[in-house]
C-alpha positions in Angstrom: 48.7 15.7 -46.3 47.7 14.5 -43.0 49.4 13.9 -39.8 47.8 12.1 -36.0 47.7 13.9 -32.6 50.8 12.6 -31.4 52.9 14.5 -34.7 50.7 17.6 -34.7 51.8 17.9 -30.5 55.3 17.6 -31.4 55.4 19.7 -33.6 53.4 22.3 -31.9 52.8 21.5 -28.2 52.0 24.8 -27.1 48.9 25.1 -29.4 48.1 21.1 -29.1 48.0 21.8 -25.0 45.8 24.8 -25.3 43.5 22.3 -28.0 43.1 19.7 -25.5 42.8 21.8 -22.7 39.3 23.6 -24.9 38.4 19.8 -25.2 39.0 18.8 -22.1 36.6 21.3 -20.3 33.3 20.1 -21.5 31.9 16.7 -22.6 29.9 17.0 -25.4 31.4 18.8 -28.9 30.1 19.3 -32.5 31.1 17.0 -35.1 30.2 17.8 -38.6 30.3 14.8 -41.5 28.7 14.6 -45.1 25.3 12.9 -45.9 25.2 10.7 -49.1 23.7 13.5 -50.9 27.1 15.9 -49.7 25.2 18.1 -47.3 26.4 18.5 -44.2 25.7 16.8 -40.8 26.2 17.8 -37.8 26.2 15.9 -34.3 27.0 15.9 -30.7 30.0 13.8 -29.8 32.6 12.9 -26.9 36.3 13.1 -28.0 39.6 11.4 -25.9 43.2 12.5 -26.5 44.6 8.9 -25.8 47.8 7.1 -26.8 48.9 9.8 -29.1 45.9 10.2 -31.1 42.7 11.9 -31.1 39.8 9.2 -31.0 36.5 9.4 -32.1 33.9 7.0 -30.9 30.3 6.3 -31.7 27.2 3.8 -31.1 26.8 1.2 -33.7 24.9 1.9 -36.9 24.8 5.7 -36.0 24.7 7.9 -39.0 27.7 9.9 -38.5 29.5 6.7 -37.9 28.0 5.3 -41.3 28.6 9.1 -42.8 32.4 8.4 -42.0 32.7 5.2 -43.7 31.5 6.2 -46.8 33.4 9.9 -46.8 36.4 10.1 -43.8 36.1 14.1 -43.8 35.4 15.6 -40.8 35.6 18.9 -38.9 35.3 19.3 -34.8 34.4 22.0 -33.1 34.9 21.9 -29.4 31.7 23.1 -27.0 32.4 26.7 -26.5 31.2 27.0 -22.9 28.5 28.7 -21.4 27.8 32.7 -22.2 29.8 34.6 -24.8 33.2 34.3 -22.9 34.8 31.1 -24.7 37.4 31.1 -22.8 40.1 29.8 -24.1 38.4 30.4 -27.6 37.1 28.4 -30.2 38.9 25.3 -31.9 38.1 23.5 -34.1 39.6 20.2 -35.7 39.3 18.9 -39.3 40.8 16.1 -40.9 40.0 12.3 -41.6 38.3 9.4 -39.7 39.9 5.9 -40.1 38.0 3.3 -38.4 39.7 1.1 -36.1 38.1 -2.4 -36.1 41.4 -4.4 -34.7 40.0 -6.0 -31.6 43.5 -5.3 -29.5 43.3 -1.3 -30.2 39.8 -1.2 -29.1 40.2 -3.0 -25.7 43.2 -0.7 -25.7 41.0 2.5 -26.1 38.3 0.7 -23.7 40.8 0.2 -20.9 41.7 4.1 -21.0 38.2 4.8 -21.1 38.2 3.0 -17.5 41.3 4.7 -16.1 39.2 7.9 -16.9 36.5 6.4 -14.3 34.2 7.1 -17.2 31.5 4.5 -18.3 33.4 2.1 -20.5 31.5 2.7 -24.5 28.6 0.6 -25.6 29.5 -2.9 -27.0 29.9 -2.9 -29.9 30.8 0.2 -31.0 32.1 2.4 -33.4 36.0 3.2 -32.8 38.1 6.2 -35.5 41.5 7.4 -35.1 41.9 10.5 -36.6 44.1 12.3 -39.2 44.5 15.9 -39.0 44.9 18.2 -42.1 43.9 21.2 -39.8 43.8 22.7 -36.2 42.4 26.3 -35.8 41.8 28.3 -32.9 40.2 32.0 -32.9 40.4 34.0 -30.0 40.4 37.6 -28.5 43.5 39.2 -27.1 43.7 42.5 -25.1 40.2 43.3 -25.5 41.6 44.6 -28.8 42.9 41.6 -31.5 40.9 39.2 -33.2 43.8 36.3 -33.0 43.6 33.4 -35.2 46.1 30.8 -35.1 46.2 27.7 -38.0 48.0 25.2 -38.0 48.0 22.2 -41.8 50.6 19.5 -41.8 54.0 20.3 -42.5 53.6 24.2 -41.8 54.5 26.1 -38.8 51.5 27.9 -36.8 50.0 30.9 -38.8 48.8 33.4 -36.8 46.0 36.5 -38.0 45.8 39.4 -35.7 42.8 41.7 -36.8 41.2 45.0 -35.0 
């Protein structure tokens, strides 16, 4: 079961603003995707929250792009900041890649690029809408808790407290 950003929000806004926010404060994140021979990959990648759903987009021929053509998986782990603070914690994202090759969506996504007064992506690229089948975030409360929060399609938030 998997679900865009625009359901996962609704459903849980409070956790999808704090995920967005994490995002939102640095560039560059990890994405992880499988080889041919199953290992894993792991690259650096920009992410935009736009029209509802979480985009991923890459250079042409790139191996992660060609990794998710052959096996959609994923998993994203936003840049955790400078030093050992994270604040905000760590989130990480892990779901499906569907690649969007309708010319319309892509000028779409291209045209929010430039409201972002952001370079506009490479011609041609690479464009994936994404389908989530998990959202996690791990953080410290009160100097004392060890707070995980998960969210899968169809649940409500779980949330682990450790000491």
């Amino acid at each position: 079961m998997s679900t865009n950003w625009a359901a996962f929000a609704a459903a849980e806004p409070e956790l999808a603003t704090t995920v967005e926010q994490r995002f939102g404060a640095f560039t560059h994140h990890v994405l992880a995707t499988l080889r041919k021979d199953g290992s894993p990959r792991t690259t650096g990648l920009e992410v935009r929250f736009l029209h509802g759903e979480l985009w991923l987009g890459m250079m042409p021929n790139s191996l992660k792009a060609l990794d998710l053509r052959r096996d959609p998986r994923f998993a994203l782990q936003a840049n955790p900041g400078p030093g050992t603070t994270m604040g905000g914690g760590d989130v990480r994202i892990s779901g499906r890649a569907v690649e969007v090759e309708d010319p319309q969506v892509k000028r779409a996504y291209t045209e929010g690029e430039a409201e972002r007064e952001e370079a506009e992506p490479p011609e041609p690229f690479h464009l994936f809408r994404t389908e989530l089948t998990e959202v996690v975030r791990t953080c410290v409360e009160d100097d004392t808790y060890l707070v995980v929060q998960v969210w899968k399609p169809g649940e409500p938030v779980r949330t682990l407290r450790r000491t």
